[in-house]
C-alpha positions as CSV (number, residue, x, y, z in Angstrom):
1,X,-129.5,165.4,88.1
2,X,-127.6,162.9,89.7
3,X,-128.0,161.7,93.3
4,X,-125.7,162.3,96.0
5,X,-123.5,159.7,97.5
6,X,-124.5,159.0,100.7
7,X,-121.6,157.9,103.1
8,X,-122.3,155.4,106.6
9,X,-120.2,156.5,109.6
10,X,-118.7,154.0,112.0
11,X,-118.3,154.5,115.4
12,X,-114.6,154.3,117.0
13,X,-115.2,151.4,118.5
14,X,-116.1,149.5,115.4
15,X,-113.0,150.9,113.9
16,X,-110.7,150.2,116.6
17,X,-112.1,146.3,116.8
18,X,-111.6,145.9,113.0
19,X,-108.2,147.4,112.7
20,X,-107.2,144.7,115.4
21,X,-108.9,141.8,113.5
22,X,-107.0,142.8,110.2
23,X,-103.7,143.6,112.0
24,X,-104.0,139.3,113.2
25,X,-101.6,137.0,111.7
26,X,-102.7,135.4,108.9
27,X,-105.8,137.7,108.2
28,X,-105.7,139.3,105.0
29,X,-107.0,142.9,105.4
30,X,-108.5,142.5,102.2
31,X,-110.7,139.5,103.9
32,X,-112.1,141.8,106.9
33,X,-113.0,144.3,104.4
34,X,-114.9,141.9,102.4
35,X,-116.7,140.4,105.5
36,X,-117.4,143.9,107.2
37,X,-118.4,145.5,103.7
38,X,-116.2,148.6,103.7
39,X,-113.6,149.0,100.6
40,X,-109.7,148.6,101.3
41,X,-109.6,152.1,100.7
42,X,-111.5,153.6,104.1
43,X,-109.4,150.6,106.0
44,X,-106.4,152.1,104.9
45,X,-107.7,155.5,105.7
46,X,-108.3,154.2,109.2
47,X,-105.1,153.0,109.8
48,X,-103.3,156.0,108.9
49,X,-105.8,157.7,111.2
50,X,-104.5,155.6,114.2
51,X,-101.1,156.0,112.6
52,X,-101.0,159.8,113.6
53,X,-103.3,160.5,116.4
54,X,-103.3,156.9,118.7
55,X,-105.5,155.9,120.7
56,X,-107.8,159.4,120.6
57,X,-108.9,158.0,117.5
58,X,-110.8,155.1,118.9
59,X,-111.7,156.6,122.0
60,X,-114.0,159.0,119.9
61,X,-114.9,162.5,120.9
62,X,-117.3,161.1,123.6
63,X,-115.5,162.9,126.5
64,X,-115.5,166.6,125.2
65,X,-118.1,166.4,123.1
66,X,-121.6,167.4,125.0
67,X,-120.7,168.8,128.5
68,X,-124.6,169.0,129.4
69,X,-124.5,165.2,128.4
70,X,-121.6,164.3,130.9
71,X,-123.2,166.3,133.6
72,X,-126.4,164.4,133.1
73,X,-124.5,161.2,133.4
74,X,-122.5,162.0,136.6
75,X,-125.7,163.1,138.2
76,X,-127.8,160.2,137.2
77,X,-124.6,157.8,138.8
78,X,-125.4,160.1,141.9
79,X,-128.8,159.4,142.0
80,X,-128.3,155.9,141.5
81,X,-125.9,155.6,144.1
82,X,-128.1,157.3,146.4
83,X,-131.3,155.2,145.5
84,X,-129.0,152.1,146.2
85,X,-128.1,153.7,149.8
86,X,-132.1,153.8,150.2
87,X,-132.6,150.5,149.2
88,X,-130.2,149.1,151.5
89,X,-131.4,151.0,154.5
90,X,-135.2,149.5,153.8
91,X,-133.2,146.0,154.0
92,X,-131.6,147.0,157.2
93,X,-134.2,148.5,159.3
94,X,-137.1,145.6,157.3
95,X,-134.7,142.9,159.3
96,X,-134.4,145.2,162.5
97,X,-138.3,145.6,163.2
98,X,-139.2,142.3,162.2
């Protein structure tokens, strides 16, 4: 039986800074694929990607993706902020009694 292929993902990021590299003057995009490791072929495939759908492409699905994930972040930035207040107040009142 023969094994299956197993393929590595890449986040948008790494996509969006290696289209940039190979779009350089006087980088060959067959040199970036060499030094990155990835074949001509998915380089290509990722340039065609940016081709039709922009910028979305490297921004990811990040935003839409989890919505229990973005309201964990927005209320540990709250809690942060609000820990920060506190700190600040010990200063304050630290300097005011002694």
């Amino acid at each position: 039986m023969a094994k299956a292929k197993s393929y590595q993902s890449y986040p948008a990021e790494f996509k969006g800074i290696t289209l940039l590299k190979a779009s350089e003057d006087g980088v060959t995009a067959n040199s970036v694929c060499e030094v990155i490791g990835i074949s001509f072929r998915t380089l290509s495939r990722w340039r065609d990607e940016f081709r039709l759908k922009g910028d979305d492409v490297l921004k990811g699905n990040k935003q839409n993706s989890n919505p229990e994930l973005m309201k964990l972040k927005q209320e540990l930035a709250k809690v942060k902020n609000e820990r920060n207040f506190l700190k600040d107040a010990v200063v304050f009142f630290a300097k005011e009694s002694g």
